[in-house]
gemmi code that builds the backbone of each chain (N, CA, C; Angstrom):
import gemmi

chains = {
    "A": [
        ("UNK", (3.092, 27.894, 38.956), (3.413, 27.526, 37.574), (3.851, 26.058, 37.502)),
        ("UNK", (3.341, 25.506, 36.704), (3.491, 23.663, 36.313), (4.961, 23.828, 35.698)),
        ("UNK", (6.188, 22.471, 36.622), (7.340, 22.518, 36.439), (7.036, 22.140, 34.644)),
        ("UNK", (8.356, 22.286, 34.088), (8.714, 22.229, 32.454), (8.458, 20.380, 32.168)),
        ("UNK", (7.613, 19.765, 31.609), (7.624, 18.438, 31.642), (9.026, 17.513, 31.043)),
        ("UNK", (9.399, 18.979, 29.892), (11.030, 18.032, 29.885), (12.226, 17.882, 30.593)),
        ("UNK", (13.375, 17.015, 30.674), (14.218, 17.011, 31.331), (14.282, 16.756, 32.998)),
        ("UNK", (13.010, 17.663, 34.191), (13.581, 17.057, 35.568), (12.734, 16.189, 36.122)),
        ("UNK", (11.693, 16.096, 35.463), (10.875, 14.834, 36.152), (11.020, 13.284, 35.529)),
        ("UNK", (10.995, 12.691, 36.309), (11.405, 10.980, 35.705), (10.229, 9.931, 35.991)),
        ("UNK", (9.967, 9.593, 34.905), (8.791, 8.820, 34.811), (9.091, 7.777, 34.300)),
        ("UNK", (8.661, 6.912, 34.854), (9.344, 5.134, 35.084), (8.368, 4.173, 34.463)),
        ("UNK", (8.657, 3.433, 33.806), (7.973, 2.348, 33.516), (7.879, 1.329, 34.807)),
        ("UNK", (7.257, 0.733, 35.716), (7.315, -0.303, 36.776), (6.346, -1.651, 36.336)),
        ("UNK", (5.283, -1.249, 35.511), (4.407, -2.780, 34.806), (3.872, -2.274, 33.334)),
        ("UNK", (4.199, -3.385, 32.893), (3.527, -3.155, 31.733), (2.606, -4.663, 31.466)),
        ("UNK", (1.724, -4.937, 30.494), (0.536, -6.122, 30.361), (0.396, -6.426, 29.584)),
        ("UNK", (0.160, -7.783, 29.562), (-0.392, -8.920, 28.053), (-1.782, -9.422, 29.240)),
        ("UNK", (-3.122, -9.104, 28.333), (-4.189, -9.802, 28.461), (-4.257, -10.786, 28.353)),
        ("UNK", (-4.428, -11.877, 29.171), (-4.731, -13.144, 29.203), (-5.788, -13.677, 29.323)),
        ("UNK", (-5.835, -15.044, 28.365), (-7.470, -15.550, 28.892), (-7.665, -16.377, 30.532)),
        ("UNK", (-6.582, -16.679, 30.483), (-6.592, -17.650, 31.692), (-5.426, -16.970, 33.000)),
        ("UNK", (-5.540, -16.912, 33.693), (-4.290, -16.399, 34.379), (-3.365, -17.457, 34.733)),
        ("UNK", (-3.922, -18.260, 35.672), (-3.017, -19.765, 36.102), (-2.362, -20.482, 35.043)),
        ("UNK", (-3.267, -20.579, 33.507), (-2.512, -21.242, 32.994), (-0.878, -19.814, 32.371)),
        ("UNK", (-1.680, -18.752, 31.937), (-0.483, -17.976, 31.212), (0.442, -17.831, 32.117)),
        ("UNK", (0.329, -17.693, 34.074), (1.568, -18.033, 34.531), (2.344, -19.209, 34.657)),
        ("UNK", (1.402, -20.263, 34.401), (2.560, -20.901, 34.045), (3.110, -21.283, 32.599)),
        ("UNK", (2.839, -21.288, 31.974), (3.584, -20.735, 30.809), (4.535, -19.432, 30.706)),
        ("UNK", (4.325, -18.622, 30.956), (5.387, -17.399, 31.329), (6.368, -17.582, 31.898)),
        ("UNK", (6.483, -18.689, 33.583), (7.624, -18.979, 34.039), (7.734, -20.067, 33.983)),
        ("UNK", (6.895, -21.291, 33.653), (7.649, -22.598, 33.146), (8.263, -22.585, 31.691)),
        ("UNK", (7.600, -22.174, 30.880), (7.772, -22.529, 29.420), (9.118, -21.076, 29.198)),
        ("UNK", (8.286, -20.057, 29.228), (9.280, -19.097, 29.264), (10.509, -18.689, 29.543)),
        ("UNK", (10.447, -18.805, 31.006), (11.297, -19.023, 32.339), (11.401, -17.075, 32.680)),
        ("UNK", (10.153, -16.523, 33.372), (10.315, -15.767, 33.779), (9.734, -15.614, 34.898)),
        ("UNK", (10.182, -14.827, 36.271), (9.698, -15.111, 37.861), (8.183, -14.967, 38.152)),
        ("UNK", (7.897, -15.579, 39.076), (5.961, -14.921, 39.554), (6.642, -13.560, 40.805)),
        ("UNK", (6.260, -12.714, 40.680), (6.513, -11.775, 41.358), (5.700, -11.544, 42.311)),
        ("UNK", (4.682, -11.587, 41.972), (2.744, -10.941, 43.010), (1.977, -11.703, 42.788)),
        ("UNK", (1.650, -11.939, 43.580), (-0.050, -12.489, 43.692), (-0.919, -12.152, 44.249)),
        ("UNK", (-1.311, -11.419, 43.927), (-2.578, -10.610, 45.180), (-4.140, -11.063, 44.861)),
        ("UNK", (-4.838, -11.419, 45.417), (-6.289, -11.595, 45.210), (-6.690, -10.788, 44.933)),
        ("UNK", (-7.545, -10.392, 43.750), (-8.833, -8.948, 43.770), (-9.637, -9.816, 42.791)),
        ("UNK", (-10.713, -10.078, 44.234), (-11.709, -11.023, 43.154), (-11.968, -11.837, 42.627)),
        ("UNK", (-12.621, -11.801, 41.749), (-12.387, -12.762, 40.910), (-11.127, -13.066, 40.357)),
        ("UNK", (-10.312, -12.601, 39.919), (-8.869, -12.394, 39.387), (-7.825, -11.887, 40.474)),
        ("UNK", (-6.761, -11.924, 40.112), (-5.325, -11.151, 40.981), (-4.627, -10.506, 40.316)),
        ("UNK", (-3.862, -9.815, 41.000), (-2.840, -8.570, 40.442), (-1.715, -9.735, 40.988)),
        ("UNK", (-1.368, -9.607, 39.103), (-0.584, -11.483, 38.951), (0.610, -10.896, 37.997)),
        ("UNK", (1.584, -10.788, 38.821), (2.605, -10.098, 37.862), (4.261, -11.189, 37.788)),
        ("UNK", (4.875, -11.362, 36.575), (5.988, -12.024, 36.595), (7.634, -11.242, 36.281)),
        ("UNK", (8.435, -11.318, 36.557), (9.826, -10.626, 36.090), (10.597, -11.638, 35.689)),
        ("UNK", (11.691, -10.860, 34.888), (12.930, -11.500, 34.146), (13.791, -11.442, 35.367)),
        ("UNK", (14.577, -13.080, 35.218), (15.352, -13.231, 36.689), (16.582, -12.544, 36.204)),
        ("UNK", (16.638, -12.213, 34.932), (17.694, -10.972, 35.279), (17.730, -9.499, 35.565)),
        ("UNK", (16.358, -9.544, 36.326), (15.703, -8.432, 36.688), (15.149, -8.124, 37.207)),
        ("UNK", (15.317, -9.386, 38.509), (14.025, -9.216, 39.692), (13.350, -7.748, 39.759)),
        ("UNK", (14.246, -6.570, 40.160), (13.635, -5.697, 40.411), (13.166, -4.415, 39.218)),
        ("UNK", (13.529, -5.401, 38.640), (12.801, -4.069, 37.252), (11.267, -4.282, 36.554)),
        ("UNK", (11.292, -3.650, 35.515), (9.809, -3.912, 35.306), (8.966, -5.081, 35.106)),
        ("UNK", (7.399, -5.228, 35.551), (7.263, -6.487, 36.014), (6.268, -6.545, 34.601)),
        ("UNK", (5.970, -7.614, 34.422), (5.024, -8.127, 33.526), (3.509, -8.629, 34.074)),
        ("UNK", (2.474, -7.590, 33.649), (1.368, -8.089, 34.430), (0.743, -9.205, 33.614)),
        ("UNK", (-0.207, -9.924, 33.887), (-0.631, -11.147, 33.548), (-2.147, -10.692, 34.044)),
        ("UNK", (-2.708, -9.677, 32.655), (-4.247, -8.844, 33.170), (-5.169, -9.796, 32.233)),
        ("UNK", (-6.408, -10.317, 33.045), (-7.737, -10.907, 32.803), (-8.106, -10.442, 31.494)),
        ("UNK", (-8.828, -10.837, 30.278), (-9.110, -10.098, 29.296), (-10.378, -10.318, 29.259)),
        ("UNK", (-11.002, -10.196, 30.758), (-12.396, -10.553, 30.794), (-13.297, -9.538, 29.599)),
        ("UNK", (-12.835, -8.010, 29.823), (-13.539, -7.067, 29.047), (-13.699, -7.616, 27.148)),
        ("UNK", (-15.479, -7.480, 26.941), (-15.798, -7.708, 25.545), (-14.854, -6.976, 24.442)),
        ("UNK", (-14.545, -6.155, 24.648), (-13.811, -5.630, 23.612), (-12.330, -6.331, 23.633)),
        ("UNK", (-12.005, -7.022, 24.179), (-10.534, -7.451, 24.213), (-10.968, -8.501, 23.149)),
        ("UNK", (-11.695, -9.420, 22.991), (-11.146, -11.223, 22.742), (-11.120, -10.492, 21.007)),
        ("UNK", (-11.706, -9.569, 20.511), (-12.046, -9.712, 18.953), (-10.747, -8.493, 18.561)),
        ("UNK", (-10.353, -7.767, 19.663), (-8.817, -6.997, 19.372), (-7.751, -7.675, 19.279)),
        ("UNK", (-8.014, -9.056, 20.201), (-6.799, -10.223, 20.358), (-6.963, -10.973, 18.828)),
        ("UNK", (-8.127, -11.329, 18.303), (-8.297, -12.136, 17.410), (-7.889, -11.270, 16.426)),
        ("UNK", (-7.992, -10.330, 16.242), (-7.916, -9.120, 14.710), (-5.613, -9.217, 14.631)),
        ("UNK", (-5.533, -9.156, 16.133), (-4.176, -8.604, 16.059), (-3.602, -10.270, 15.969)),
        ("UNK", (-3.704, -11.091, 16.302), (-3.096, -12.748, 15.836), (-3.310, -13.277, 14.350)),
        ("UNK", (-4.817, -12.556, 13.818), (-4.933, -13.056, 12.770), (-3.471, -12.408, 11.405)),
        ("UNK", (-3.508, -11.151, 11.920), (-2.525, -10.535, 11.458), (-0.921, -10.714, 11.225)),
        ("UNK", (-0.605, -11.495, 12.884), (0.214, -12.148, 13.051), (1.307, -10.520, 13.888)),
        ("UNK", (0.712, -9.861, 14.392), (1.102, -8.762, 15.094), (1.133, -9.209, 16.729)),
        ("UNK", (2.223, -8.875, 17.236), (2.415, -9.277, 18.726), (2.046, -8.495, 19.750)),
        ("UNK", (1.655, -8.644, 20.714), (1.479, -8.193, 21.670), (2.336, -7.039, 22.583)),
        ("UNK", (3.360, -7.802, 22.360), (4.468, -7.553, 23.433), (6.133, -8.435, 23.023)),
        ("UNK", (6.787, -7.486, 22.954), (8.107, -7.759, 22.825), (8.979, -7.878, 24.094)),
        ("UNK", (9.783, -9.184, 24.117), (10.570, -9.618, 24.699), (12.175, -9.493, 23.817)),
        ("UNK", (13.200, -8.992, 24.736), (15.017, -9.202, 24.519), (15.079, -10.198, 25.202)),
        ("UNK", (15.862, -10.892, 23.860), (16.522, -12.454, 24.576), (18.134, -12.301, 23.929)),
        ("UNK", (18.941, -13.561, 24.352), (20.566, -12.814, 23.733), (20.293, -13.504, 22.137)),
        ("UNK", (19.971, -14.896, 22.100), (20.199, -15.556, 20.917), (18.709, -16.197, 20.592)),
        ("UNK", (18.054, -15.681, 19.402), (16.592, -15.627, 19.281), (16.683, -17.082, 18.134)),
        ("UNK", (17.610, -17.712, 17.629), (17.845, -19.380, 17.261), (17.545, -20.203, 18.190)),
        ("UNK", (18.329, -19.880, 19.053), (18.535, -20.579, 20.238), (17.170, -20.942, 21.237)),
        ("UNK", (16.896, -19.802, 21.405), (15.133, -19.723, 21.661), (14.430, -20.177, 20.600)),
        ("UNK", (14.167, -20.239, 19.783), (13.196, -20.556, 18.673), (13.518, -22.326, 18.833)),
        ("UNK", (14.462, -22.691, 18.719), (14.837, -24.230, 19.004), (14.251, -24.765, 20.342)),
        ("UNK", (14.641, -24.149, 21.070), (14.394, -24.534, 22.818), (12.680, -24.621, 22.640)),
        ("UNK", (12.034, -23.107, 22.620), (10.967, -23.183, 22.584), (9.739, -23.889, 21.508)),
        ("UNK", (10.045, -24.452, 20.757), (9.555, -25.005, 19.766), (10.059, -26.602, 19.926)),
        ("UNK", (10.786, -26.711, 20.895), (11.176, -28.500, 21.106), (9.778, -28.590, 22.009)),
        ("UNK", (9.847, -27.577, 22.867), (8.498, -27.680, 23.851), (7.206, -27.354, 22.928)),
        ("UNK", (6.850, -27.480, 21.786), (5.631, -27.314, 21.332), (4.680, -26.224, 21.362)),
        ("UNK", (5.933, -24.717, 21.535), (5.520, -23.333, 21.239), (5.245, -23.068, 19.767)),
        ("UNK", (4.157, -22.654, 19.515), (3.910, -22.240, 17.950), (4.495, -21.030, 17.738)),
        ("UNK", (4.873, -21.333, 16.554), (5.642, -19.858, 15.907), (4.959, -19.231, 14.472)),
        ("UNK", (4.891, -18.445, 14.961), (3.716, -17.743, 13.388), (4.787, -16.871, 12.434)),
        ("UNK", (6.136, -16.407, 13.121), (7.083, -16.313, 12.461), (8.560, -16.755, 12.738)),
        ("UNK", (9.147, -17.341, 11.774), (10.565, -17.967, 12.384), (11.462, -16.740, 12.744)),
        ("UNK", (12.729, -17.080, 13.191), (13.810, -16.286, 12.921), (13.665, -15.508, 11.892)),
        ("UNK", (14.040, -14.320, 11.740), (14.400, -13.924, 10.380), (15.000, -12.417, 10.714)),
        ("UNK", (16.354, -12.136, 9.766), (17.334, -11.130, 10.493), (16.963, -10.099, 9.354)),
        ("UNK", (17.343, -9.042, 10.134), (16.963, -7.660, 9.380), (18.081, -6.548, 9.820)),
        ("UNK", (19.514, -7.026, 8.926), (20.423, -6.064, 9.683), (20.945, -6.464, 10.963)),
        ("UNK", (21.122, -5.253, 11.897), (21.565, -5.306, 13.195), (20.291, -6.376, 13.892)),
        ("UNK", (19.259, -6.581, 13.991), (18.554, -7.787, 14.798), (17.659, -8.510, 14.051)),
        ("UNK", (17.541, -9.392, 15.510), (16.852, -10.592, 14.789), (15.393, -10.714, 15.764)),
        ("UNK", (14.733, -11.430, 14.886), (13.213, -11.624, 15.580), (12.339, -12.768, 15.334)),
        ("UNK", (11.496, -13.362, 16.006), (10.898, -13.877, 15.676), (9.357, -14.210, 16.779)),
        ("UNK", (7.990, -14.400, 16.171), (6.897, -14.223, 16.663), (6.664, -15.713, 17.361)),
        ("UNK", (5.624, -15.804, 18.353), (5.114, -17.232, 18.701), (4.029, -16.977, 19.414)),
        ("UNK", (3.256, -18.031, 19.497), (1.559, -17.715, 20.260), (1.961, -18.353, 21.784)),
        ("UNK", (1.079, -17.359, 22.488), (1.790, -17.178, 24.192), (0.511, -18.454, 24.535)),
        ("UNK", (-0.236, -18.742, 23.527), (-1.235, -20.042, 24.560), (-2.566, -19.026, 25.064)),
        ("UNK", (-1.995, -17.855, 25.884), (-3.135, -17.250, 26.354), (-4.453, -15.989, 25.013)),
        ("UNK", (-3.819, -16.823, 24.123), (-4.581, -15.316, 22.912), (-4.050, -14.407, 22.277)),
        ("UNK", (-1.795, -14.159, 22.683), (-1.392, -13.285, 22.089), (-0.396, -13.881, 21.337)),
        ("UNK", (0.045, -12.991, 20.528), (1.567, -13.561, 19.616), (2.644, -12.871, 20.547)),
        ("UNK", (4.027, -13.197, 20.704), (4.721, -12.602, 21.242), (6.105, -12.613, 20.513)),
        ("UNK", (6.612, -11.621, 20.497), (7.735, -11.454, 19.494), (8.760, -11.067, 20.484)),
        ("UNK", (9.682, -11.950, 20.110), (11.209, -11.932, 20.761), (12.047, -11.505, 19.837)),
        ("UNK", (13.079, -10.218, 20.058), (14.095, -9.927, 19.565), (15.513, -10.202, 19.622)),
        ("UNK", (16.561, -10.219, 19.182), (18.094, -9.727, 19.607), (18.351, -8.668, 18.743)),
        ("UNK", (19.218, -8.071, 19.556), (20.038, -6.613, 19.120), (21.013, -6.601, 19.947)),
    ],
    "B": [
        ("UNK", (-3.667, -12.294, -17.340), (-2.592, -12.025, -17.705), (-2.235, -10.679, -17.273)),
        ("UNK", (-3.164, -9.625, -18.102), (-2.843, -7.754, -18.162), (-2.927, -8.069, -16.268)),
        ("UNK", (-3.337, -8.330, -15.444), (-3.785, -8.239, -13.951), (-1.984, -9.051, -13.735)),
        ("UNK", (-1.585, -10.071, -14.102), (0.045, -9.780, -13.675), (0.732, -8.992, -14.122)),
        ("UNK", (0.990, -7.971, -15.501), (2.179, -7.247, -15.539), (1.346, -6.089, -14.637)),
        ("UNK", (0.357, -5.904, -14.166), (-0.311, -4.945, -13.401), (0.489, -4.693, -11.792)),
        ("UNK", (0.611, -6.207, -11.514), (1.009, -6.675, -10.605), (2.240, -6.455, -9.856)),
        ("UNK", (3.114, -6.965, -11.025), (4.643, -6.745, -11.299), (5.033, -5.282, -11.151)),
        ("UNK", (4.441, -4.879, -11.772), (4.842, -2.984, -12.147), (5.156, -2.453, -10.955)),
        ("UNK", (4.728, -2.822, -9.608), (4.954, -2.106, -8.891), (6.426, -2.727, -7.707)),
        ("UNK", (6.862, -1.684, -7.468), (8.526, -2.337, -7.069), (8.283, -2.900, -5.282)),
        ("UNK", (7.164, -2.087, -4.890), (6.721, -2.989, -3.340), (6.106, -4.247, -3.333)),
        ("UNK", (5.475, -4.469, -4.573), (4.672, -5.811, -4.716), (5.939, -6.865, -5.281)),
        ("UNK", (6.515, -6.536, -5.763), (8.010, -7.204, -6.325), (8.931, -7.316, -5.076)),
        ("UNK", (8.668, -6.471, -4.089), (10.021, -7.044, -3.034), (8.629, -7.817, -2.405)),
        ("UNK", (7.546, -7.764, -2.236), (6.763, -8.514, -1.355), (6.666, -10.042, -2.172)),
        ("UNK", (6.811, -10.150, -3.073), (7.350, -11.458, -3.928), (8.553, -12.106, -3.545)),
        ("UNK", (9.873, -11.300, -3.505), (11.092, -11.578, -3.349), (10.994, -12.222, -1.558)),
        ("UNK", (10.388, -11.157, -0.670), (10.359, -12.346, 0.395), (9.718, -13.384, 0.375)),
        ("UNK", (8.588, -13.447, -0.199), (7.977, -14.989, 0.213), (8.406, -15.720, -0.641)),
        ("UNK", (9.609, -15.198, -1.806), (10.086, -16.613, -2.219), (11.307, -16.648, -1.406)),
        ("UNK", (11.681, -16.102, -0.540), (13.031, -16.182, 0.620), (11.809, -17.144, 1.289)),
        ("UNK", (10.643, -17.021, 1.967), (10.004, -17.672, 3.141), (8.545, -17.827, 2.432)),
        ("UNK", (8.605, -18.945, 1.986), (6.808, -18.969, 2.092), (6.029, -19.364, 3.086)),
        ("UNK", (4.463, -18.705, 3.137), (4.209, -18.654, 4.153), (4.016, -17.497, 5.719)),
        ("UNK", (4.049, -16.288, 5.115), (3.876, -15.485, 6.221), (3.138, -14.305, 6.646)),
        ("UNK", (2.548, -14.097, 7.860), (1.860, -13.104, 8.129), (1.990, -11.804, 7.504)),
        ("UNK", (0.921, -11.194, 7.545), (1.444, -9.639, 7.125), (2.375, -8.947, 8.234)),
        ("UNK", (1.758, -8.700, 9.710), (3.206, -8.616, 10.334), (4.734, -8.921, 9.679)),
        ("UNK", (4.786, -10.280, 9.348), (6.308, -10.727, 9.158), (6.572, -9.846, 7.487)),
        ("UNK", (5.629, -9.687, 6.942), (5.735, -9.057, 5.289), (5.900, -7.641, 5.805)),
        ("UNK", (5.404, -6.799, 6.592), (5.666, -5.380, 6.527), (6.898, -5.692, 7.253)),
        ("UNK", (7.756, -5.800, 8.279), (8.356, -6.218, 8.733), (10.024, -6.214, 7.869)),
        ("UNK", (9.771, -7.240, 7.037), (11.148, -7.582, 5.914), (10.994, -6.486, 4.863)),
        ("UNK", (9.666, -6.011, 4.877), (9.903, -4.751, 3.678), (10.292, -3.396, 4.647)),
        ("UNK", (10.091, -3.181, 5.662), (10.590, -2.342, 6.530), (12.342, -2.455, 6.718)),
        ("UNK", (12.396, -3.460, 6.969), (14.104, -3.460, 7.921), (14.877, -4.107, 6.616)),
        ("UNK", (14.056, -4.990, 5.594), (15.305, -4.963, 4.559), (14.831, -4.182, 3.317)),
        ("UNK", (14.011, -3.765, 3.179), (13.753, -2.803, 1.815), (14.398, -1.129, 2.186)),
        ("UNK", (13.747, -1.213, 3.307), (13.655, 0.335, 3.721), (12.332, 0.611, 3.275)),
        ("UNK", (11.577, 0.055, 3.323), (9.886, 0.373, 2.439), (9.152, 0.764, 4.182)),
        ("UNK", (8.791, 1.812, 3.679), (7.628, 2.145, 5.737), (6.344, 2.157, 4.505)),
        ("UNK", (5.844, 1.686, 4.228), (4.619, 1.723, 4.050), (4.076, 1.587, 5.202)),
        ("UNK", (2.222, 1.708, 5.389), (1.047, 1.398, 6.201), (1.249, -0.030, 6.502)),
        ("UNK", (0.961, -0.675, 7.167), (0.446, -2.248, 7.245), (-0.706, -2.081, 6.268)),
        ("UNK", (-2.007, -0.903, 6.094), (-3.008, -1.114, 5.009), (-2.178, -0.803, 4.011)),
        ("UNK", (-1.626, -0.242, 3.523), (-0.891, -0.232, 2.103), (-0.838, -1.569, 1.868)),
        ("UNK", (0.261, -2.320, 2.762), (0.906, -3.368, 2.125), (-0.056, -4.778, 2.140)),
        ("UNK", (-1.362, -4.260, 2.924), (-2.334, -5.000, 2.674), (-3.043, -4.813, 1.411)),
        ("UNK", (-3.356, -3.872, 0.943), (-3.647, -3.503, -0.526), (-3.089, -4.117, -1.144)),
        ("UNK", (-1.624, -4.141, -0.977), (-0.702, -4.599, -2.622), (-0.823, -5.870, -2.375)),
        ("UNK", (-1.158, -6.414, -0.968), (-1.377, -8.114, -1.398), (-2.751, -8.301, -2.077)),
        ("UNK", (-3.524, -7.850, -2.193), (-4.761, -8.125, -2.641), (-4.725, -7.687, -3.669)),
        ("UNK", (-3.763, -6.856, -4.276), (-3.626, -6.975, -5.643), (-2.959, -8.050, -6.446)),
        ("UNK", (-1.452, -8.817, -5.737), (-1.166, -9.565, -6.216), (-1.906, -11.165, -6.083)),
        ("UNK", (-2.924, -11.005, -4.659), (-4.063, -12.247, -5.172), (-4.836, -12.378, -6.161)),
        ("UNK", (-5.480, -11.179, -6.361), (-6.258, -10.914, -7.822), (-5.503, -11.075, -8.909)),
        ("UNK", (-4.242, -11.286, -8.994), (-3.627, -11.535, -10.085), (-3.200, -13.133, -10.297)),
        ("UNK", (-3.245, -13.769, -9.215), (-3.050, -15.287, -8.462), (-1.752, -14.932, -7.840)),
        ("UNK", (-0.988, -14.621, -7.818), (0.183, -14.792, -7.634), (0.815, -14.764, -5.779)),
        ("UNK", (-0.337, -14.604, -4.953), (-0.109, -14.824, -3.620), (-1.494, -15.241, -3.589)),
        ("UNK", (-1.562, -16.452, -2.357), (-2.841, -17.269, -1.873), (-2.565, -16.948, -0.505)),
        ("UNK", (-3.824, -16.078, 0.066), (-3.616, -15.966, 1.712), (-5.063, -17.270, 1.554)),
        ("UNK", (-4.246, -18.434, 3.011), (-4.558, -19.234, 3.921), (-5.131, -19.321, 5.701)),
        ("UNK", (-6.229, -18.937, 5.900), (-6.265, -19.504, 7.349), (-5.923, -20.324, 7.859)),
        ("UNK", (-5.002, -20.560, 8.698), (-4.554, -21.693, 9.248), (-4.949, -21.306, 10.930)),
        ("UNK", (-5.744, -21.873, 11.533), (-6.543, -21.888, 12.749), (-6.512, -20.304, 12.797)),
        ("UNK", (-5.643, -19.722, 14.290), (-6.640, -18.581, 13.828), (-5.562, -17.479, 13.607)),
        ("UNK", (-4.353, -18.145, 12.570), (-3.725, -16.772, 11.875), (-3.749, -17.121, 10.300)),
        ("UNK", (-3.564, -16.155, 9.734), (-3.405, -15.867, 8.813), (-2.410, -15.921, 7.665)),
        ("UNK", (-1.619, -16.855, 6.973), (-0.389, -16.992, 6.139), (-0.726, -16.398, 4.655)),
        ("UNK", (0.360, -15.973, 3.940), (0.556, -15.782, 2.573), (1.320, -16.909, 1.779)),
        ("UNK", (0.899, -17.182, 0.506), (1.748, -17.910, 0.300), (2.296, -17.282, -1.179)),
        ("UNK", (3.301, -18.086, -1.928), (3.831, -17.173, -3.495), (3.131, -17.990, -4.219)),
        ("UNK", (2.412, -17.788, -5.508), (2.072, -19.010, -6.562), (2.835, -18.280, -7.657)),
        ("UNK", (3.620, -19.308, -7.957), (4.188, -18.467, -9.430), (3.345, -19.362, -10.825)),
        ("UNK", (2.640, -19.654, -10.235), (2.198, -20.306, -11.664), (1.507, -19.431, -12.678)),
        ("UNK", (1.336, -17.891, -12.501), (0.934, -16.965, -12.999), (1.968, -16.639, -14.322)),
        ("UNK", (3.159, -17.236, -13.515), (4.179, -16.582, -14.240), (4.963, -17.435, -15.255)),
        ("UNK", (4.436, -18.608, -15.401), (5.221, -19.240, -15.682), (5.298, -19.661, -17.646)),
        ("UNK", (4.297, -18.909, -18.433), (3.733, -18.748, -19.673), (4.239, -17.257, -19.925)),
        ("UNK", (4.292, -16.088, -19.097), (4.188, -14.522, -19.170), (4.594, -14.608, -20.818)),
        ("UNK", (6.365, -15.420, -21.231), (7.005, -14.936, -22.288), (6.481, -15.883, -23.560)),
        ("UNK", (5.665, -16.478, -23.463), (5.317, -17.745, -24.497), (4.659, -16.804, -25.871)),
        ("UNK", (4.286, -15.607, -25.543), (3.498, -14.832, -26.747), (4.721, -14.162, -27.335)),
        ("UNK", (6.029, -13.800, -26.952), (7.407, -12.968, -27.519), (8.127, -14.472, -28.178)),
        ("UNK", (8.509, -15.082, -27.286), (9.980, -15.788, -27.270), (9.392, -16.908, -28.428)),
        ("UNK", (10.393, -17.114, -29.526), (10.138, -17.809, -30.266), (10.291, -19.508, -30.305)),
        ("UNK", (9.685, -20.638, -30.542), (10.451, -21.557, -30.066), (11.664, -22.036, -30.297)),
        ("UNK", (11.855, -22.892, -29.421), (13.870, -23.123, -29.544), (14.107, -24.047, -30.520)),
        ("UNK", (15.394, -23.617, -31.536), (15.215, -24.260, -32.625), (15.284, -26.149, -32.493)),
        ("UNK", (14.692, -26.797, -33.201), (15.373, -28.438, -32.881), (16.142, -28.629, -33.394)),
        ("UNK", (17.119, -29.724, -32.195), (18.536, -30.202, -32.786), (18.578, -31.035, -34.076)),
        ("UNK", (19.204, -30.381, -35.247), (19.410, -31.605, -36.194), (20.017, -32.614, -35.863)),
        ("UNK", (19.566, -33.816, -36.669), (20.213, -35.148, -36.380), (21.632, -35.202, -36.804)),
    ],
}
model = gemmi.Model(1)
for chain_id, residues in chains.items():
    chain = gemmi.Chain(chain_id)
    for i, (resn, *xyz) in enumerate(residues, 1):
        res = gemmi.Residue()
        res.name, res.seqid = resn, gemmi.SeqId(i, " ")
        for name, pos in zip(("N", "CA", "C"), xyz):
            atom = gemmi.Atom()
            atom.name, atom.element = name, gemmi.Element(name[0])
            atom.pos, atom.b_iso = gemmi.Position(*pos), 0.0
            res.add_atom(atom)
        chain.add_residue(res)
    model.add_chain(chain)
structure = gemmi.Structure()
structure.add_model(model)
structure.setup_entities()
């Protein structure tokens, strides 16, 4: 009999992914511009299993940095930017503070700050094809 | 004209007014978004895409491409005659 799926088994998040067009350049943007770690680099191929972490988190979940070679990606990327819908959400402590920093460096922002209650958010284009939205809470 | 009080009538297209005159300028993301966390409005993202295309057809929002996203903007110039057929003119000051 298959154990009960709720409650004793633990299922972990360890990577999660933003499609990129470029890999070299979105890592460096991820940990220069960003400031988040290169974790892996593995060769496969044409591409690598190219993953970065939050240095306040070496060992937690990593951020992959996946090829968006596949046709169906570039016009899902274009539909979801045109929209102004993000990719992928990032926690930061003070999302002003970031929006200043990152925008002195010539990060585009498709949405500013703007608070809603208990948090705050705001969107910016990652360079590689996605929007990325940073929160506080 | 009848295509703005059309417009107006509805109380999601009226807070979707009220933000972009807080911010002009913004994605539909950022519009469902402020009608979500400050209206309390869960509409669809297509809903609230509807009600913008109603209040373009009325003029009163201009969506812009700007490379390759998408902005809203407010035009109130729709609005700015609405009362000229009621309100009578203002009397002139005697000398």
């Amino acid at each position: 009999m298959a154990r009960a799926r709720t409650g004793g088994e633990a299922v972990k998040i360890y990577v999660t992914s933003v499609l990129v067009d470029d890999q070299r350049k979105a890592l460096q943007f991820y940990t220069d511009v960003l400031g988040f770690q290169a974790k892996r680099d593995v060769p496969l191929g044409e591409h690598s299993w190219l993953t970065v972490v939050s240095p306040h988190a070496p060992d937690g979940v990593e951020l992959l940095l996946e090829p968006d070679a596949h046709p169906a990606v570039k016009p899902y990327k274009e539909a979801l930017v045109a929209d102004g819908i993000p990719a992928a959400s990032f926690q930061v402590d003070d999302v002003r503070a970031e929006f200043e920093r990152l925008s002195s460096r010539g990060v585009r922002f498709t949405q500013e700050p703007v608070e809603m209650g208990e948090v705050t958010t705001a969107v910016f284009d990652d360079t590689c094809g996605n929007l990325i939205q940073i929160v506080q809470m | 004209m009848s295509d703005v009080f059309k417009a107006l009538a509805d109380p999601t297209r009226r807070a979707i007014l009220d933000e972009l005159a807080d911010r002009d300028g913004q994605t539909l993301f950022e519009i469902c978004g402020r009608l979500a966390g400050k209206h309390g409005l869960g509409s669809s993202r297509q809903a609230i895409s509807q009600h913008i295309d109603v209040l373009a057809q009325a003029g009163l929002v201009e969506t812009r491409r700007d490379g390759r996203y998408k902005f809203h903007h407010l035009n109130t110039g729709p609005l700015r005659h609405l009362t000229d057929r009621w309100l009578a003119p203002e009397p002139e000051e005697k000398p």
